[in-house]
PQR file of N, CA, C, O and H, with PARSE charges and radii, in Angstrom:
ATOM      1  N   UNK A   1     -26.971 -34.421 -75.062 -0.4000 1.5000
ATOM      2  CA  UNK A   1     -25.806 -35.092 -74.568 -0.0000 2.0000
ATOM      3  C   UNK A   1     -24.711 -35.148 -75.633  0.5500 1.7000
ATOM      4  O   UNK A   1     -23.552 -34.925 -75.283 -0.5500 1.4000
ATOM      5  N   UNK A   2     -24.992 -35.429 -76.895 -0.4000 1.5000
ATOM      6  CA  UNK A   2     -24.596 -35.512 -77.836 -0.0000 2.0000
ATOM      7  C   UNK A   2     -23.632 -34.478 -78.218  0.5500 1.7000
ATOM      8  O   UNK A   2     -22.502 -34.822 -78.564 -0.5500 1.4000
ATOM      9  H   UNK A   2     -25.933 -35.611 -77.179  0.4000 1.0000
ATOM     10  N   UNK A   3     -24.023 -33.042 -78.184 -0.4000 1.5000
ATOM     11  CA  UNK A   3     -23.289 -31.503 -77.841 -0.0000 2.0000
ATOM     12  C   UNK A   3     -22.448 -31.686 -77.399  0.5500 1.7000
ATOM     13  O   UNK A   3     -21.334 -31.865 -77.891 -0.5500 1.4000
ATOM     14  H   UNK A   3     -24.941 -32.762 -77.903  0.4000 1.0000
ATOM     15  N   UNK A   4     -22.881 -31.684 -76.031 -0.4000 1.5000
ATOM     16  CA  UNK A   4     -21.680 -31.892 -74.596 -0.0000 2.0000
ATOM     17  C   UNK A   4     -20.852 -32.707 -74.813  0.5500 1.7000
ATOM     18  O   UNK A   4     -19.729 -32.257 -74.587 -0.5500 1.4000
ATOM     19  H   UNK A   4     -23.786 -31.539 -75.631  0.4000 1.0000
ATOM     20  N   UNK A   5     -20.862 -33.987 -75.242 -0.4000 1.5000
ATOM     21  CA  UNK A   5     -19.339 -34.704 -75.455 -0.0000 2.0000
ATOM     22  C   UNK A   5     -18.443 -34.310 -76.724  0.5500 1.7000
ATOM     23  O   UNK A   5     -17.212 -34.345 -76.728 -0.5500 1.4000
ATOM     24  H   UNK A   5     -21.774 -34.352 -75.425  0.4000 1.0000
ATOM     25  N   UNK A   6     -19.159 -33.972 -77.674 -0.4000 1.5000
ATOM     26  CA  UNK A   6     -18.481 -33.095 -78.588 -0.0000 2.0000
ATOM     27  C   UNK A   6     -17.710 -32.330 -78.485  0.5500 1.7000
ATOM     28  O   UNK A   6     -16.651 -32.539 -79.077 -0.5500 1.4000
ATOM     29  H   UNK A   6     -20.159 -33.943 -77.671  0.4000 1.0000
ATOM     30  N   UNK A   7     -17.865 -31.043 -77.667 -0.4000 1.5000
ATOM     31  CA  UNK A   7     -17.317 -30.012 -77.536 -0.0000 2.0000
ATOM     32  C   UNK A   7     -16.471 -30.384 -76.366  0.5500 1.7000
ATOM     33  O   UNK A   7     -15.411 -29.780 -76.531 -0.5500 1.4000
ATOM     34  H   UNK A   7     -18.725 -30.873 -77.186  0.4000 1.0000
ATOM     35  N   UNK A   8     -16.406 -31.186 -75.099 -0.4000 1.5000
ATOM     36  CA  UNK A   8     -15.920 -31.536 -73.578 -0.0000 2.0000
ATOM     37  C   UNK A   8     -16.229 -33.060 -73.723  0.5500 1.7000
ATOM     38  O   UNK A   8     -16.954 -33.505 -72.833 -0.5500 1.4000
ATOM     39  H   UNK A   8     -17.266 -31.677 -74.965  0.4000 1.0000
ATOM     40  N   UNK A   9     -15.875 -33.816 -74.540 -0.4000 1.5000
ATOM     41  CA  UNK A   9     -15.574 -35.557 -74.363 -0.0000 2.0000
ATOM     42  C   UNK A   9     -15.190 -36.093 -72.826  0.5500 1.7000
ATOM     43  O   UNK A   9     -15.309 -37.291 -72.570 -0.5500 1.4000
ATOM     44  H   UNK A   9     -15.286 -33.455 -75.263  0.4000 1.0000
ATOM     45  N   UNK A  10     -14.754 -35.207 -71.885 -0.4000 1.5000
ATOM     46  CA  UNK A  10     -14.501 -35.473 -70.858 -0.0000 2.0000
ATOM     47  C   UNK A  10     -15.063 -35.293 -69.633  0.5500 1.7000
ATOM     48  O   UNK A  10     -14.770 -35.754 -68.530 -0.5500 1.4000
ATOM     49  H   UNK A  10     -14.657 -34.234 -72.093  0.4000 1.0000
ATOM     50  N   UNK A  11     -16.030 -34.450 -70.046 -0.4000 1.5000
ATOM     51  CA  UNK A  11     -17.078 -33.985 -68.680 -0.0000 2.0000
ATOM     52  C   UNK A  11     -17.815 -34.798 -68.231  0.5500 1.7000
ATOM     53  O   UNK A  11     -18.099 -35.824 -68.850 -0.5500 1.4000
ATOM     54  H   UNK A  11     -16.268 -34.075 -70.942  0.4000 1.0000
ATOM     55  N   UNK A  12     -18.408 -34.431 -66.732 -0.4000 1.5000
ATOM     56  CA  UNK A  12     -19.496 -35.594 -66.647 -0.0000 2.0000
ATOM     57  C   UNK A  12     -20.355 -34.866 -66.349  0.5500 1.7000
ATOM     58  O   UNK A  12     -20.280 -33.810 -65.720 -0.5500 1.4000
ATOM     59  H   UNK A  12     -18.178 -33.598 -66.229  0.4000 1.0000
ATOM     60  N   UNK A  13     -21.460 -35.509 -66.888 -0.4000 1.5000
ATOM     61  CA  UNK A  13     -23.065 -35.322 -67.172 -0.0000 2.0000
ATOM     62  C   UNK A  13     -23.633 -35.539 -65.841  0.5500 1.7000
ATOM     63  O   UNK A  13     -23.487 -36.672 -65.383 -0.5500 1.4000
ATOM     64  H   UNK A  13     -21.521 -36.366 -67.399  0.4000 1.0000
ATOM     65  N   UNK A  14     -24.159 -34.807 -65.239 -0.4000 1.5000
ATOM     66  CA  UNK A  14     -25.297 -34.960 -63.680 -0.0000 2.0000
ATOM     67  C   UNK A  14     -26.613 -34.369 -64.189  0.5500 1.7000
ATOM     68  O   UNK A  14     -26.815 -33.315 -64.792 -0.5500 1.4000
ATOM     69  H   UNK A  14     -24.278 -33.886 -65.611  0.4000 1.0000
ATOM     70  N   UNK A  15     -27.534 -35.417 -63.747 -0.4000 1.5000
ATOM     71  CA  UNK A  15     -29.231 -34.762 -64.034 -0.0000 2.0000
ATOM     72  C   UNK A  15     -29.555 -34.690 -62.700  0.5500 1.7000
ATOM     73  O   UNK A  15     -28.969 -35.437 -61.916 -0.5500 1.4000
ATOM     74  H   UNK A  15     -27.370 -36.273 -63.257  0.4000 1.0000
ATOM     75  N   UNK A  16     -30.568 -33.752 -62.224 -0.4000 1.5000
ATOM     76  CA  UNK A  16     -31.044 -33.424 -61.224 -0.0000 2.0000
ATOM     77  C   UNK A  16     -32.699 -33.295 -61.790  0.5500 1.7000
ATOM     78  O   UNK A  16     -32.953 -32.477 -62.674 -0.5500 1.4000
ATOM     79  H   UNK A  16     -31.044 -33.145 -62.860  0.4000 1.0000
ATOM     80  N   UNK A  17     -33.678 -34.082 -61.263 -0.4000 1.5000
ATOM     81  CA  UNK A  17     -34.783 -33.996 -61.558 -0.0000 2.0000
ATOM     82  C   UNK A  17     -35.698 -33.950 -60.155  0.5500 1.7000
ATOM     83  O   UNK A  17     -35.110 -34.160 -59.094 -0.5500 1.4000
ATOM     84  H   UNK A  17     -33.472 -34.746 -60.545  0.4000 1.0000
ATOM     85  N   UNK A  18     -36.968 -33.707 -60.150 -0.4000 1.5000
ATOM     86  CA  UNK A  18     -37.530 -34.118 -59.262 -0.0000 2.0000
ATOM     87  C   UNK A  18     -38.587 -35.656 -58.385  0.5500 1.7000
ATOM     88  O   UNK A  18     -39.162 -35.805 -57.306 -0.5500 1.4000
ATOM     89  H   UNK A  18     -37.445 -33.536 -61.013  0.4000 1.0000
ATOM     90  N   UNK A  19     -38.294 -36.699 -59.918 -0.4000 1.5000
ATOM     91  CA  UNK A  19     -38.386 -37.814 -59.637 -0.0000 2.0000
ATOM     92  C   UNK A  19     -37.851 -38.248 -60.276  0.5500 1.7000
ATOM     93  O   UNK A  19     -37.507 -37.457 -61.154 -0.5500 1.4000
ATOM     94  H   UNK A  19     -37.827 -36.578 -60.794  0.4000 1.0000
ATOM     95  N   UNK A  20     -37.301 -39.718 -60.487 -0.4000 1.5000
ATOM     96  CA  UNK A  20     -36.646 -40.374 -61.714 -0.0000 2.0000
ATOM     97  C   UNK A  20     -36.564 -41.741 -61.601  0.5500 1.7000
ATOM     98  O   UNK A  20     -36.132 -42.498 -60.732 -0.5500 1.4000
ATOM     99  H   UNK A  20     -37.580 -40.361 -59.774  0.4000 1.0000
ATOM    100  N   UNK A  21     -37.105 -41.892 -62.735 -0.4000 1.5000
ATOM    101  CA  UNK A  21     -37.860 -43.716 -63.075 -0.0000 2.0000
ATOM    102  C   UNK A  21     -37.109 -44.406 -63.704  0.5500 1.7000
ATOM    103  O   UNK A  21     -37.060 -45.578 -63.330 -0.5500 1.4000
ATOM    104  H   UNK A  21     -37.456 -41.277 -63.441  0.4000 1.0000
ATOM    105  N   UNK A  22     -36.132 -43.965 -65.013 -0.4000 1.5000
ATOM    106  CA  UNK A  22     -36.031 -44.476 -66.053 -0.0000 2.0000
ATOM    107  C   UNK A  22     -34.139 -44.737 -65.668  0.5500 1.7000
ATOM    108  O   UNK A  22     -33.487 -45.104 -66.645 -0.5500 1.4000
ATOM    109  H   UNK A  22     -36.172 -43.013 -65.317  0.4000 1.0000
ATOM    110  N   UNK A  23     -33.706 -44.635 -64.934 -0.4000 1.5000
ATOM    111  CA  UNK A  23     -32.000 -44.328 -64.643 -0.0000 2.0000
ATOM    112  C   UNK A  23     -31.359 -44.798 -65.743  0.5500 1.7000
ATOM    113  O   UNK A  23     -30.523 -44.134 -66.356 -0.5500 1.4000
ATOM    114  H   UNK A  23     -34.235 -44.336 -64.140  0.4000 1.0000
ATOM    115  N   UNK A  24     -31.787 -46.204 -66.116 -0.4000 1.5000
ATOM    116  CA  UNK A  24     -30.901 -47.185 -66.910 -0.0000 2.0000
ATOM    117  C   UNK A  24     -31.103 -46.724 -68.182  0.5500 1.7000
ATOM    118  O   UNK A  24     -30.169 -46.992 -68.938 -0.5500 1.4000
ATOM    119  H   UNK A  24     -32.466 -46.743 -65.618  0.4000 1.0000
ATOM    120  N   UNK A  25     -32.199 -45.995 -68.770 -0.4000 1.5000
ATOM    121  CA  UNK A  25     -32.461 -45.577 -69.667 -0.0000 2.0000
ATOM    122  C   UNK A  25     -31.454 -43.977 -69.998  0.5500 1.7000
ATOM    123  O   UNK A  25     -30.899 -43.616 -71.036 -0.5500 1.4000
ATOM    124  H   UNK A  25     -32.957 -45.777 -68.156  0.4000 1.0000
ATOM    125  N   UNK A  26     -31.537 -43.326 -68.684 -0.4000 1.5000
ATOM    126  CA  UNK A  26     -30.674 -41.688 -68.417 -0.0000 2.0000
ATOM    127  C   UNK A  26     -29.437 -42.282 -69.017  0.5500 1.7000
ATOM    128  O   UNK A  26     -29.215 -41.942 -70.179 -0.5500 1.4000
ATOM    129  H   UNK A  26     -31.988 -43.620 -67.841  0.4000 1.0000
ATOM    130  N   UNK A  27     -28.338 -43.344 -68.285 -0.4000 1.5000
ATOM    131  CA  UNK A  27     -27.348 -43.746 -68.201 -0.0000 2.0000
ATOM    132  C   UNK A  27     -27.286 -44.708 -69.616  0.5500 1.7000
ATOM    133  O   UNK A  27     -26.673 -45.763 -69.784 -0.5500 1.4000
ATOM    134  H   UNK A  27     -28.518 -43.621 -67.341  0.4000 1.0000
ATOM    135  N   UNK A  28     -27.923 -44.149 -70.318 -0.4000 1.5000
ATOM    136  CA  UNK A  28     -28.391 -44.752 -71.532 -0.0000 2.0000
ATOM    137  C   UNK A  28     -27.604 -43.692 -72.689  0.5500 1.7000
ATOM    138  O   UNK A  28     -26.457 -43.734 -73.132 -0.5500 1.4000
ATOM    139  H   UNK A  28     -28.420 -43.292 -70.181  0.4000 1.0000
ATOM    140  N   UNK A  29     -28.346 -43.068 -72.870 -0.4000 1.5000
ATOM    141  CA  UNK A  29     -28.572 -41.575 -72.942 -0.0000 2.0000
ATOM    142  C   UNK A  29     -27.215 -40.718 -73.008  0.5500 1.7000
ATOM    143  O   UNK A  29     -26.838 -39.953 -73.896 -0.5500 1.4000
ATOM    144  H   UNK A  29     -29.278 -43.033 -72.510  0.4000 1.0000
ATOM    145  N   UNK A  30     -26.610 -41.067 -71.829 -0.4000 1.5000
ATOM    146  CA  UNK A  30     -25.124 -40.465 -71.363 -0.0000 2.0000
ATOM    147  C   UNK A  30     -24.986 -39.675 -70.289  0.5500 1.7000
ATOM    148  O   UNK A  30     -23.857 -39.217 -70.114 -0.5500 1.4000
ATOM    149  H   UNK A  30     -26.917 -41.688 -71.107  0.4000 1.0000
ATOM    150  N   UNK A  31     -26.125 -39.287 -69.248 -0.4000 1.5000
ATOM    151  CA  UNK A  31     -25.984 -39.515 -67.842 -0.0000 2.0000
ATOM    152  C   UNK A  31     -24.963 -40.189 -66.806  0.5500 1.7000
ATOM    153  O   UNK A  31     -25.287 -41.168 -66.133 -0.5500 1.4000
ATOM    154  H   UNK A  31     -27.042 -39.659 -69.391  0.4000 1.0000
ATOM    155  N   UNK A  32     -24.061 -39.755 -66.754 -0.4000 1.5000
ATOM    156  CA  UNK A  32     -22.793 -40.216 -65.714 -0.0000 2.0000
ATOM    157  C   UNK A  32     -23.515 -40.441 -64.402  0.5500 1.7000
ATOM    158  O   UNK A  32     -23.213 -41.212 -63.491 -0.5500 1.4000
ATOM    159  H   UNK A  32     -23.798 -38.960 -67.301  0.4000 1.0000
ATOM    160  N   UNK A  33     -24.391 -39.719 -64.489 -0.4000 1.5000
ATOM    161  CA  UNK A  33     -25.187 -39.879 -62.682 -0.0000 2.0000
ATOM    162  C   UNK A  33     -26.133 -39.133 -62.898  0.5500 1.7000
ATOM    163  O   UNK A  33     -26.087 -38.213 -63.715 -0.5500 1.4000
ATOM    164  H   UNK A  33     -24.636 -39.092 -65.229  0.4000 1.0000
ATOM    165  N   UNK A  34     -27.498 -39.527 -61.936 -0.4000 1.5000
ATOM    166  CA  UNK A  34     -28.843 -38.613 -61.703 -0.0000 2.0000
ATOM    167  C   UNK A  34     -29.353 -38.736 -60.314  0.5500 1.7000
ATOM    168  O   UNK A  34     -29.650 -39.769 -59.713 -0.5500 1.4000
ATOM    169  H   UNK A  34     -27.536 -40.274 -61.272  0.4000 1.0000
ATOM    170  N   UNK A  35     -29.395 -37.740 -59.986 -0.4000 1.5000
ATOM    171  CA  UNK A  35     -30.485 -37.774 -58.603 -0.0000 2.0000
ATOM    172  C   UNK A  35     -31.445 -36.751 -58.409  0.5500 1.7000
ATOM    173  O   UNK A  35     -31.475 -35.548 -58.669 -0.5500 1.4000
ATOM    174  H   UNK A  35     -29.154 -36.901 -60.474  0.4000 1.0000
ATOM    175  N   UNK A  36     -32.366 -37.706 -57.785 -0.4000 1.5000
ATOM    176  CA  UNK A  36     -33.375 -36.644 -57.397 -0.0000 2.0000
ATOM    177  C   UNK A  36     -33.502 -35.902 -56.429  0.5500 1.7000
ATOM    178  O   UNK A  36     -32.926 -36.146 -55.369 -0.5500 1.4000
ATOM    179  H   UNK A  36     -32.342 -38.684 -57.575  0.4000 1.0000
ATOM    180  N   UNK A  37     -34.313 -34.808 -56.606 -0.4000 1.5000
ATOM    181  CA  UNK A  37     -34.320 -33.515 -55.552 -0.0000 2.0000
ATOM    182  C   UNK A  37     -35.556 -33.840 -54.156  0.5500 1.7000
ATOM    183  O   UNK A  37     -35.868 -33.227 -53.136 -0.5500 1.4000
ATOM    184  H   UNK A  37     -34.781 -34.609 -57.467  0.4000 1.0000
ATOM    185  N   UNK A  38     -35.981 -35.111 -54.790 -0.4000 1.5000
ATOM    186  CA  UNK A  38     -37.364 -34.540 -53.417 -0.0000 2.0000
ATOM    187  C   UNK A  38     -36.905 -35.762 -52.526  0.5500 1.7000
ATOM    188  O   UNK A  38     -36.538 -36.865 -52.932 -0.5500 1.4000
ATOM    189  H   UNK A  38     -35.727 -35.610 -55.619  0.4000 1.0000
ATOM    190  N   UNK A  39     -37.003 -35.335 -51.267 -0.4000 1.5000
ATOM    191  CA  UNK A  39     -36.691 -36.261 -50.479 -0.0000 2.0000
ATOM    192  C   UNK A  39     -37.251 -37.468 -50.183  0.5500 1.7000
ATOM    193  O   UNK A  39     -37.102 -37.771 -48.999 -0.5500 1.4000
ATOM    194  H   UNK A  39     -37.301 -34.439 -50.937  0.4000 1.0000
ATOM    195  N   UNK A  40     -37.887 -38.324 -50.894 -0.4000 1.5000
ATOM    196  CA  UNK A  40     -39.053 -38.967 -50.560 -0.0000 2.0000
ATOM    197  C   UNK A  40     -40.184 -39.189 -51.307  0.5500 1.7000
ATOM    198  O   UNK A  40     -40.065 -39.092 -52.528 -0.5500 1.4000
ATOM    199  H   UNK A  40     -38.007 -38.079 -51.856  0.4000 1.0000
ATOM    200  N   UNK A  41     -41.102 -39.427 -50.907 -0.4000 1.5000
ATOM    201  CA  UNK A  41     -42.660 -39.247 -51.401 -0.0000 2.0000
ATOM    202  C   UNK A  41     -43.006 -38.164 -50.463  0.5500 1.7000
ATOM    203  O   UNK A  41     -42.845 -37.916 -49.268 -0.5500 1.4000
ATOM    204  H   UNK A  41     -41.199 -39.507 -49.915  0.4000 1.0000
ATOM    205  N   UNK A  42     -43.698 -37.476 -51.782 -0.4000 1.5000
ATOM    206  CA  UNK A  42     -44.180 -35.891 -51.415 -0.0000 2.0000
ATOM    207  C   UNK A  42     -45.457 -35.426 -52.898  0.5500 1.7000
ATOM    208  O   UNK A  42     -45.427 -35.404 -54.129 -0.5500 1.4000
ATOM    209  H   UNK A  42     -43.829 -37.678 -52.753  0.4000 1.0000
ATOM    210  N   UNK A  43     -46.377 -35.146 -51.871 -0.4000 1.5000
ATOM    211  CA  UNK A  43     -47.457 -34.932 -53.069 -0.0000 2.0000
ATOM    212  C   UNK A  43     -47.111 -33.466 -54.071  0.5500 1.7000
ATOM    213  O   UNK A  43     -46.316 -32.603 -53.699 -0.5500 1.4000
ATOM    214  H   UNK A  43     -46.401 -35.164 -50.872  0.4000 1.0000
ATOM    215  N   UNK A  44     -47.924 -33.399 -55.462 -0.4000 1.5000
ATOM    216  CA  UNK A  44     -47.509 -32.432 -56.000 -0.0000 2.0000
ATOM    217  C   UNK A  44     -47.339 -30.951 -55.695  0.5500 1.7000
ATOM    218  O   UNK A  44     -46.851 -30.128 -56.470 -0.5500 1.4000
ATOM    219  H   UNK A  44     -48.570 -34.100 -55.764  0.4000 1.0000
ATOM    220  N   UNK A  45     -47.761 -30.733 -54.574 -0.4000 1.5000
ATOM    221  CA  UNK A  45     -47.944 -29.705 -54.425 -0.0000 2.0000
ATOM    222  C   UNK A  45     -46.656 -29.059 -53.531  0.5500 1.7000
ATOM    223  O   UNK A  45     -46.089 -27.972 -53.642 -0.5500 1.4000
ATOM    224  H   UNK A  45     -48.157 -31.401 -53.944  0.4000 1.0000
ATOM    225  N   UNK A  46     -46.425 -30.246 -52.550 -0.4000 1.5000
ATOM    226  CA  UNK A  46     -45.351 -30.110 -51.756 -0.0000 2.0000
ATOM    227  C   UNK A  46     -44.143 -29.888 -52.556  0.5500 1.7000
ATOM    228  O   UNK A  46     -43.271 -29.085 -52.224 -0.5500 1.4000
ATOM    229  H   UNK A  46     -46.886 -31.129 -52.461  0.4000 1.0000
ATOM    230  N   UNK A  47     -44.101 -30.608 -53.610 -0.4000 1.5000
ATOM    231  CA  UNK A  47     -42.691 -30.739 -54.556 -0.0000 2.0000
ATOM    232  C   UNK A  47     -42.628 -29.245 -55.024  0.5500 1.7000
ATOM    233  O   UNK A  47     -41.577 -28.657 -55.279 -0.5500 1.4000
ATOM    234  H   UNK A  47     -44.810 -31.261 -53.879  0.4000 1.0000
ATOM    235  N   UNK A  48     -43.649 -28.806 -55.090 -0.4000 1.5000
ATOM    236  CA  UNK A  48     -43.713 -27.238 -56.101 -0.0000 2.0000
ATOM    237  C   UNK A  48     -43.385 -26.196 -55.260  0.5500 1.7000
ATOM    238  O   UNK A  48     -42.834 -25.151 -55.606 -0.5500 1.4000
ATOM    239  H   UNK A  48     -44.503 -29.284 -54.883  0.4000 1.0000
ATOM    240  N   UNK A  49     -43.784 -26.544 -53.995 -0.4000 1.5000
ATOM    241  CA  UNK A  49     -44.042 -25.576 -53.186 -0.0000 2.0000
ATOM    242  C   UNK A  49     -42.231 -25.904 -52.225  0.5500 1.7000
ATOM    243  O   UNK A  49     -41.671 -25.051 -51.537 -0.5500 1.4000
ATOM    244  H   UNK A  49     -44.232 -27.393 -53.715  0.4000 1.0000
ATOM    245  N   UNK A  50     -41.944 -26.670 -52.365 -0.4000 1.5000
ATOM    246  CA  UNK A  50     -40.486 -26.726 -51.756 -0.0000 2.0000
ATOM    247  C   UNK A  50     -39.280 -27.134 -53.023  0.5500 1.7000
ATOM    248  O   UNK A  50     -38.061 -27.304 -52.981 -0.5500 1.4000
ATOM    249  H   UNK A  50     -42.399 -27.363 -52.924  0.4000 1.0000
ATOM    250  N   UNK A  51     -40.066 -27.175 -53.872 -0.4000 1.5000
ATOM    251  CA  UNK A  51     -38.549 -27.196 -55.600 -0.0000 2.0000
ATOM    252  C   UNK A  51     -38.029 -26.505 -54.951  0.5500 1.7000
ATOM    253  O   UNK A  51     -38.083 -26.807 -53.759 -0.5500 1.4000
ATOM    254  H   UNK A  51     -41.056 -27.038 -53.906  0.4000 1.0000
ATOM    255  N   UNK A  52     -37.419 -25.503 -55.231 -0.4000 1.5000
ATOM    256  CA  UNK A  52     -36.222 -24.618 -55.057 -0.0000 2.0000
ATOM    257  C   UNK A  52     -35.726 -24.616 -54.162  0.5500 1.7000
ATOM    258  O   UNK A  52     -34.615 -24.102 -54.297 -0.5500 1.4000
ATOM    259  H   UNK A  52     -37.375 -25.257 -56.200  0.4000 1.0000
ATOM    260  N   UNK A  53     -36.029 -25.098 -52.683 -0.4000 1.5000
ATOM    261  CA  UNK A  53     -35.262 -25.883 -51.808 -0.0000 2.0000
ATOM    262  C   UNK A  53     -34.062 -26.985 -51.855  0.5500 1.7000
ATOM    263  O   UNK A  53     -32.882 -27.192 -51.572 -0.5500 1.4000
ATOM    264  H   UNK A  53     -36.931 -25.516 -52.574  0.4000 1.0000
ATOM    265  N   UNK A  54     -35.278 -27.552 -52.439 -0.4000 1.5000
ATOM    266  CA  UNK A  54     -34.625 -29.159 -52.865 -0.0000 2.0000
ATOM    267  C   UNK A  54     -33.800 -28.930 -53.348  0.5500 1.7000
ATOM    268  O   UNK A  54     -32.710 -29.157 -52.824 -0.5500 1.4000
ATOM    269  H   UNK A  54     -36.237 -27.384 -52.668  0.4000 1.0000
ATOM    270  N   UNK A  55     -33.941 -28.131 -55.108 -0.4000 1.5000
ATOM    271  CA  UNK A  55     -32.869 -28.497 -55.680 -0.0000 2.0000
ATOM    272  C   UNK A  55     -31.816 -27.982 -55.375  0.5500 1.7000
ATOM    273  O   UNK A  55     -30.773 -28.348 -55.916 -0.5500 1.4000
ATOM    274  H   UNK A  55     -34.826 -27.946 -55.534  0.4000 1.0000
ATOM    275  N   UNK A  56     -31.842 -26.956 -54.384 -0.4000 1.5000
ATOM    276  CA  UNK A  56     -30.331 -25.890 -53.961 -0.0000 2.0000
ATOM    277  C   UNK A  56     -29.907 -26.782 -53.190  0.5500 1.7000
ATOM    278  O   UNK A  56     -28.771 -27.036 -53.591 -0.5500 1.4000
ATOM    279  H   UNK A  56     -32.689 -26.658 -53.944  0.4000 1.0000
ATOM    280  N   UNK A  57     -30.223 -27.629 -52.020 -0.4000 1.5000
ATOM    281  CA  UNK A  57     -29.687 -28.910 -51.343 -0.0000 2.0000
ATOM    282  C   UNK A  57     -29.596 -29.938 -52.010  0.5500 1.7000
ATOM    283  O   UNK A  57     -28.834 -30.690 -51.402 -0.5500 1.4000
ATOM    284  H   UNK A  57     -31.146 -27.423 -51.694  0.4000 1.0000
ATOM    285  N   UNK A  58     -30.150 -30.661 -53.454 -0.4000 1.5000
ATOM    286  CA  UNK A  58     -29.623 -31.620 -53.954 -0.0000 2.0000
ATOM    287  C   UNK A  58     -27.940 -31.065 -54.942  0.5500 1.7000
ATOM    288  O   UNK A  58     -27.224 -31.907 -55.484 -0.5500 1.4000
ATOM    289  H   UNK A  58     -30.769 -30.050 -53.948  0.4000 1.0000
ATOM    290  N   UNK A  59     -27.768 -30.225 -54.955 -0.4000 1.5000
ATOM    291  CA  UNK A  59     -27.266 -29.273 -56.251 -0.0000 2.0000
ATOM    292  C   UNK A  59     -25.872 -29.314 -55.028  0.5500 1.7000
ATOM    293  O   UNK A  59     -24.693 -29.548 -55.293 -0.5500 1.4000
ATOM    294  H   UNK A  59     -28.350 -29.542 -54.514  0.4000 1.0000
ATOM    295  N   UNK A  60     -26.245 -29.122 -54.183 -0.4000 1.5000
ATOM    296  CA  UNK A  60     -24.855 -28.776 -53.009 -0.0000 2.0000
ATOM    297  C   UNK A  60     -24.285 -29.838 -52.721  0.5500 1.7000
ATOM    298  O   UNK A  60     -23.089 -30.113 -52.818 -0.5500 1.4000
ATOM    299  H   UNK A  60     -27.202 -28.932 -53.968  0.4000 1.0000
ATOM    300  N   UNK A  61     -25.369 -30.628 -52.259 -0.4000 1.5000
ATOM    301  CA  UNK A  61     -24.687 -32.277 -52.110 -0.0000 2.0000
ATOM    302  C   UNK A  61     -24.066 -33.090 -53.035  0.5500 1.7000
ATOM    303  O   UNK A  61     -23.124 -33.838 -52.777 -0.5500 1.4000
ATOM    304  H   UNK A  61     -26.341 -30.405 -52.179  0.4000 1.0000
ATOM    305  N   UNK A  62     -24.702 -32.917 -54.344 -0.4000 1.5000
ATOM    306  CA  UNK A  62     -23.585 -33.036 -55.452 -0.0000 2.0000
ATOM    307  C   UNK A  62     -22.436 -32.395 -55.733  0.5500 1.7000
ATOM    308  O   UNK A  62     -21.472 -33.106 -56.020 -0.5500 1.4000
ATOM    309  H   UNK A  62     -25.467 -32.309 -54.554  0.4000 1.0000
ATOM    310  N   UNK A  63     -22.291 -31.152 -55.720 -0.4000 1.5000
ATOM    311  CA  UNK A  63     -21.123 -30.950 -55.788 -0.0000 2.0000
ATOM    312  C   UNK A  63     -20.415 -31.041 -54.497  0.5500 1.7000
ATOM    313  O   UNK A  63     -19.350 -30.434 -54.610 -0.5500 1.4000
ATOM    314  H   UNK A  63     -23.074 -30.575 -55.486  0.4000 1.0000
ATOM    315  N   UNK A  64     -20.542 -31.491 -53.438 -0.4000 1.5000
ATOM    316  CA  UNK A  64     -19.630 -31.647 -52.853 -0.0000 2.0000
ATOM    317  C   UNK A  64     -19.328 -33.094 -52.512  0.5500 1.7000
ATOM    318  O   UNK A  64     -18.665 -33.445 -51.536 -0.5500 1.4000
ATOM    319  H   UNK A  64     -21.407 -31.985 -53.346  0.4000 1.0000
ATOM    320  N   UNK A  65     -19.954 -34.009 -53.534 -0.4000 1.5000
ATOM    321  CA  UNK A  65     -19.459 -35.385 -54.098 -0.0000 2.0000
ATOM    322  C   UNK A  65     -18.417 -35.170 -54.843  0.5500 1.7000
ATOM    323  O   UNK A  65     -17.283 -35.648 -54.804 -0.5500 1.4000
ATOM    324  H   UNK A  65     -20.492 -33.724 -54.327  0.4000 1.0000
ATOM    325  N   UNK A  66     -18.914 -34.392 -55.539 -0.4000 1.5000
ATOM    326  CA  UNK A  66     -17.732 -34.509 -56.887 -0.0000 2.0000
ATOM    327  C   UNK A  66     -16.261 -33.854 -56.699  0.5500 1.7000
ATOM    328  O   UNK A  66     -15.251 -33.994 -57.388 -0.5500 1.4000
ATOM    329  H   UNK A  66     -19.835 -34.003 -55.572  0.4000 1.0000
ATOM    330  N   UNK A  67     -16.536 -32.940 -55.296 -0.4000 1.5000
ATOM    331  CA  UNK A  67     -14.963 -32.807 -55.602 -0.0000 2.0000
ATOM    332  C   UNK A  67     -14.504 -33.623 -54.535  0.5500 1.7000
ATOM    333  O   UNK A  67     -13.554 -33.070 -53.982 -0.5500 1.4000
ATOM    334  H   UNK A  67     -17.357 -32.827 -54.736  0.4000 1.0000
ATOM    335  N   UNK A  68     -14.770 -34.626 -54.066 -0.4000 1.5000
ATOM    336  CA  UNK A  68     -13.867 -36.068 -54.100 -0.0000 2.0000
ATOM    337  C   UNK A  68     -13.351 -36.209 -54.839  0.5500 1.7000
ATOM    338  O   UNK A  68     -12.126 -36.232 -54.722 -0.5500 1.4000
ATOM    339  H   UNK A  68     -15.542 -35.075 -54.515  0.4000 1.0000
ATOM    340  N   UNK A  69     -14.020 -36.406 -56.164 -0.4000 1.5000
ATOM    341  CA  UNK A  69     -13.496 -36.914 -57.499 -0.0000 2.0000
ATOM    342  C   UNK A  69     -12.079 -36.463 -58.382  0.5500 1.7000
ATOM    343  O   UNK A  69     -11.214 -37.004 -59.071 -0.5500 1.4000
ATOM    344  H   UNK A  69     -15.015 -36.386 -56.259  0.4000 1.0000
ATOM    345  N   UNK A  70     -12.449 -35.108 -57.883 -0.4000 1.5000
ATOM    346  CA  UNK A  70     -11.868 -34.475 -59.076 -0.0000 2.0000
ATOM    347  C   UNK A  70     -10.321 -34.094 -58.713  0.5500 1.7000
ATOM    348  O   UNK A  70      -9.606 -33.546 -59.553 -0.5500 1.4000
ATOM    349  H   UNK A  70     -13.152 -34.669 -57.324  0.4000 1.0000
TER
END
């Protein structure tokens, strides 16, 4: 994180994981925002076996948050 504001002080930071526990800790860190990719509770196998789903639909839905923003 540390990099990234260095070089772009102005960017914002998005994590995309497939679960996430710790937010306050991310947003700690320097996480502007995090979300996760699995829809739900989903056993390990399901998560593995549909990752690259997820994250191409969590990845889309974010960016098409952000250009609200921008």
């Amino acid at each position: 994180m540390r990099a990234v504001r260095a070089v772009s002080p102005d960017c914002t930071v998005i994590g995309l994981a497939g679960k996430i526990e710790a937010v306050f800790e991310l947003h700690q860190l320097g996480f502007d925002a995090v979300f996760s990719c699995t829809p739900g509770i989903i056993d390990l196998d399901q998560a593995l076996k549909l990752g690259p789903k997820h994250l191409t639909q969590t990845a889309n839905e974010v960016a098409k948050k952000k250009k609200k923003f921008v």
